[in-house]
N, C-alpha and C positions, 0 to 999 in steps of 0.2 A: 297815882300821878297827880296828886295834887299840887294845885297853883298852876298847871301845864293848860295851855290853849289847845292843842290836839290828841285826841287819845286813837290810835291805830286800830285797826279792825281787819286782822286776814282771813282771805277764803281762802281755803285751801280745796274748794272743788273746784275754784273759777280756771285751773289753770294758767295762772298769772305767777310769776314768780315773787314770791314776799315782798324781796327788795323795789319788785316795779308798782305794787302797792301801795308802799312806803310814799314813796316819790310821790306818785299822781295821788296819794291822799293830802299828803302836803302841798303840790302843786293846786289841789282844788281848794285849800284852807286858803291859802296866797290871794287865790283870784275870788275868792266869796268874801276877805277881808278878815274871814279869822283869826289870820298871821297877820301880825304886822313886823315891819322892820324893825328888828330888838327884839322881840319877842324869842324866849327860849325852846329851844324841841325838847322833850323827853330823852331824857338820857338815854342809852342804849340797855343799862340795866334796867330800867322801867319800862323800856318795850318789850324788852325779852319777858319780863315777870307779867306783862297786861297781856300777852301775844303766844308764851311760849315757842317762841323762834330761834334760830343760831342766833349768837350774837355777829358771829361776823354777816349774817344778812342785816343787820342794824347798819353795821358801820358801813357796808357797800351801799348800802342806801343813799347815807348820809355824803358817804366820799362823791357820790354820781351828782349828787343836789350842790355839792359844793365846785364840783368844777362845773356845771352850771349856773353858777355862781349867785345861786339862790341862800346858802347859809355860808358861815364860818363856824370854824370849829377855833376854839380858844381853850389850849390846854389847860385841864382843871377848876374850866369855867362853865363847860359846856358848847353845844353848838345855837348859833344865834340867828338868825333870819336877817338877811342884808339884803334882800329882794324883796319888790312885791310883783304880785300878778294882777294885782285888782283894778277891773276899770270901769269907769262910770256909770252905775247900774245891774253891775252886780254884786254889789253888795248884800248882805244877807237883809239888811232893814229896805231892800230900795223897791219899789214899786212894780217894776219886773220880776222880780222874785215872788213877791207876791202873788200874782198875776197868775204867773208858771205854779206857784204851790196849789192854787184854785186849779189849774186846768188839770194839774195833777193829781188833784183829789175827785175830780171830775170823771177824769181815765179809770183810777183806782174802782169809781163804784160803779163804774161801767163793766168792771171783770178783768179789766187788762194788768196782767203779772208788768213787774218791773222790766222784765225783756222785751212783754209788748211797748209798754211808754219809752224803751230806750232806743226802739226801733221807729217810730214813729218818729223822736224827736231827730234823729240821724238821718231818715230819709226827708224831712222838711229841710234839715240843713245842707243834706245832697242837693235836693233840688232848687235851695236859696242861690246856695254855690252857682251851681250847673247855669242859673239865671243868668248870676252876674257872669260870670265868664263870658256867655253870649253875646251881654250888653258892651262888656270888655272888647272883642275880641272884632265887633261891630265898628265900635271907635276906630279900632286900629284899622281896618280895612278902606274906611270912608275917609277919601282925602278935604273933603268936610272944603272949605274955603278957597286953600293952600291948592286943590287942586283944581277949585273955579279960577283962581286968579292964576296958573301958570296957562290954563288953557286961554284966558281972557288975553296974556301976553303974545 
């Protein structure tokens, strides 16, 4: 796959279907800055030959990402990236990332397998979430002013 910005990687113990692989590898390349808009995917022949996969799981990949309307496909040019996912700070050079690759080399020699750091980081994001909803759901309850001033009336 030379000249190519993304090269695929299936498990096939994860239980995941190829095609949803495809995708969320691609969608992660988008949001890390990988991909950028223009930029080409590997043909379906060269994933099939990097991956040993169906081909038609190549192209349901590709067809799911395009009505998502993350690539085009341009007959006999290839599919091309017309999305991006990337947003301020996660980029792969940005300071967060950094940050995270220290805490996760910090995890790493701590003993914890990839499932522990992935579990850890999903429950701090549960419980980030879980926060703001609270703080969310507080706003909305608390008639804050609007209901000093109807009582004041």
């Amino acid at each position: 796959m030379e000249g190519d910005v993304v090269e695929y990687r299936i498990d096939r113990q994860s239980g995941i279907p190829a095609y949803v692989q495809i995708v969320r590898q691609t969608e992660q390349a988008l949001r890390m800055g990988v991909l950028r808009v223009g930029d080409k995917l590997p043909t379906a022949k060269e994933v099939v030959a990097a991956t040993a996969i169906n081909p038609n799981t190549v192209f349901r990949a590709y067809r799911d990402m395009e009505q998502a309307g993350l690539v085009r496909s341009r007959r006999g040019l290839g599919t091309f990236v017309t999305r991006s996912l990337a947003r301020p700070g996660a980029e792969d050079d940005s300071p967060l990332r950094a940050e995270l690759a220290e805490w996760v080399a910090r995890a790493r020699s701590a003993g914890l397998e990839r499932d522990d750091v992935l579990a850890l980081v999903t429950a701090a994001l549960d419980e980030h979430e879980h926060e703001h909803d609270k703080q969310h759901e507080q706003h909305e309850h608390d008639p804050g002013d609007r209901g000093r001033k109807q009582e004041d009336a």
